[in-house]
Structures are given as structure tokens and as C-alpha cells.
C-alpha positions as CSV (number, residue, x, y, z in Angstrom):
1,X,2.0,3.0,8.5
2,X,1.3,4.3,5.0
3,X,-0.6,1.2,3.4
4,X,-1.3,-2.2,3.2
5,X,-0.8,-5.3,1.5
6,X,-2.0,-8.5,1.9
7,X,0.4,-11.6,1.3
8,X,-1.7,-14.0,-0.7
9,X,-2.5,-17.3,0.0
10,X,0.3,-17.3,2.9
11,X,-2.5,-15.3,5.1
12,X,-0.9,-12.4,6.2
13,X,-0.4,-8.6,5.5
14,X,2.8,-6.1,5.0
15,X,2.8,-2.9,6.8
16,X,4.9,-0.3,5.0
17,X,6.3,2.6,6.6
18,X,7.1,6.2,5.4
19,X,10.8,5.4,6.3
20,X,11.2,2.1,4.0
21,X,10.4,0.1,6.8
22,X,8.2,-2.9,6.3
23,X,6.2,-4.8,9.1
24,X,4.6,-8.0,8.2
25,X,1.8,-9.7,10.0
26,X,0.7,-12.9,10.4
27,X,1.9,-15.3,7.3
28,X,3.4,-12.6,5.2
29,X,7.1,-13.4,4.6
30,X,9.6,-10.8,5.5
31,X,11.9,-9.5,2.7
32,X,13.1,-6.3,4.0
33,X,13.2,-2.5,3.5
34,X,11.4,-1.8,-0.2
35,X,11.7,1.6,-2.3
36,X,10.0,4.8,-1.0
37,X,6.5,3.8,-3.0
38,X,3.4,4.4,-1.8
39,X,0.2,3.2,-2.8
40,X,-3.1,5.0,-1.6
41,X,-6.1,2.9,-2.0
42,X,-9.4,4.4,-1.7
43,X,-12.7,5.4,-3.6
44,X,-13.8,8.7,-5.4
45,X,-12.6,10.0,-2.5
46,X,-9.3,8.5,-2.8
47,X,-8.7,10.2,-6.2
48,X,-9.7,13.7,-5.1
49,X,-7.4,13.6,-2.7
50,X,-4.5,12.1,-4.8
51,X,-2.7,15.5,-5.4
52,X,-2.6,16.5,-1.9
53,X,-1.4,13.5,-0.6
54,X,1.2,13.0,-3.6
55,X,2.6,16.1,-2.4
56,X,3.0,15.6,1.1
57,X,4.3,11.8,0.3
58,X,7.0,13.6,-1.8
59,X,8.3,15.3,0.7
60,X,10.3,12.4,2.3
61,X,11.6,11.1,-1.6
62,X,8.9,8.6,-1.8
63,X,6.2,7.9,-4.9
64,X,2.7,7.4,-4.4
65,X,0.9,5.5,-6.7
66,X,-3.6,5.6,-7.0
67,X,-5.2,2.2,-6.8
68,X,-8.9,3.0,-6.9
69,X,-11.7,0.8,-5.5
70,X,-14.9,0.3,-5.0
71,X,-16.8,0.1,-2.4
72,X,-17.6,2.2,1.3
73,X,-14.5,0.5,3.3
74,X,-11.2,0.0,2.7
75,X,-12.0,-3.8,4.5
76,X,-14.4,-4.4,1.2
77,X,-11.7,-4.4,-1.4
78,X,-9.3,-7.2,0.9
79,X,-9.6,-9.6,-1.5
80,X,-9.3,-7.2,-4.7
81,X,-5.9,-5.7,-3.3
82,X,-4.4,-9.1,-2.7
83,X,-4.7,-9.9,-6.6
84,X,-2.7,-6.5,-7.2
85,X,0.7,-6.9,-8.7
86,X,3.1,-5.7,-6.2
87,X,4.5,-1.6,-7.2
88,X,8.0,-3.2,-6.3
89,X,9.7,-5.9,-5.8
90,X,11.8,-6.3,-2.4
91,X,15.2,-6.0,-2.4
């Protein structure tokens, strides 16, 4: 796994892979394989390590994309990412 989305208001997250995979969970509808775009979500921390990670991401054709938050847990911000516009749209 490589990130996390949550499906809003249907309840459920997407799981995407490194590979263009996609796993869903609970209410989150299943559209397929999506682009090789990453999104790293984190804090100051998060940003500082951006670079390294965009690096390593790029490695297998994919695109990482920074989506700072606030707060001391990724588990905080639940509610914040599901109001995020997508970074694709499934094919």
C-alpha cells in the first residue's frame, strides 16, 4: 500500500498500490487500476521528507504529489483527506 483515500459519504477507503493496483474497503466503490500517482500525506515531517520519497516513488514511473496536514497522526486528518479532490480520476 502507498496511501489512502477515504470514499466519502459511501463509508469506505481505497487502498492504492505501487503497481496501479487499487483495493477498496468497506463502502468505497471499485473503479479499477488508476495512474501511477502518489500522494504522501503527512505533517512537517511529511514535507522534509518529500524529496526522498519523490525519488524512490519515481523509480517505478509513478508521481507523488505532497498533501500536508496538521496534526500528530495521520488518523487526525480522516475527515480533512476525504474533502480532497481526488489527484486522478479512475479509468
Amino acid at each position: 500500500m502507498v496511501g489512502i483515500a477515504a470514499s466519502s459519504p459511501a463509508g469506505g477507503y481505497w487502498f492504492p498500490t505501487a503497481d496501479g493496483r487499487v483495493f477498496t474497503f468497506g463502502g468505497a466503490k471499485f473503479f479499477g487500476a488508476v495512474s501511477k500517482v502518489i500522494a504522501l500525506y503527512g505533517d512537517s515531517l511529511g514535507s522534509q521528507a518529500a524529496e526522498d520519497f519523490s525519488y524512490m516513488a519515481s523509480a517505478s514511473g509513478a508521481t507523488t504529489v505532497l498533501r500536508v496536514l496538521e496534526g500528530s497522526a495521520i488518523c487526525d486528518d480522516l475527515g480533512t483527506m476525504a474533502t480532497m479532490p481526488p489527484l486522478c480520476t479512475p479509468r
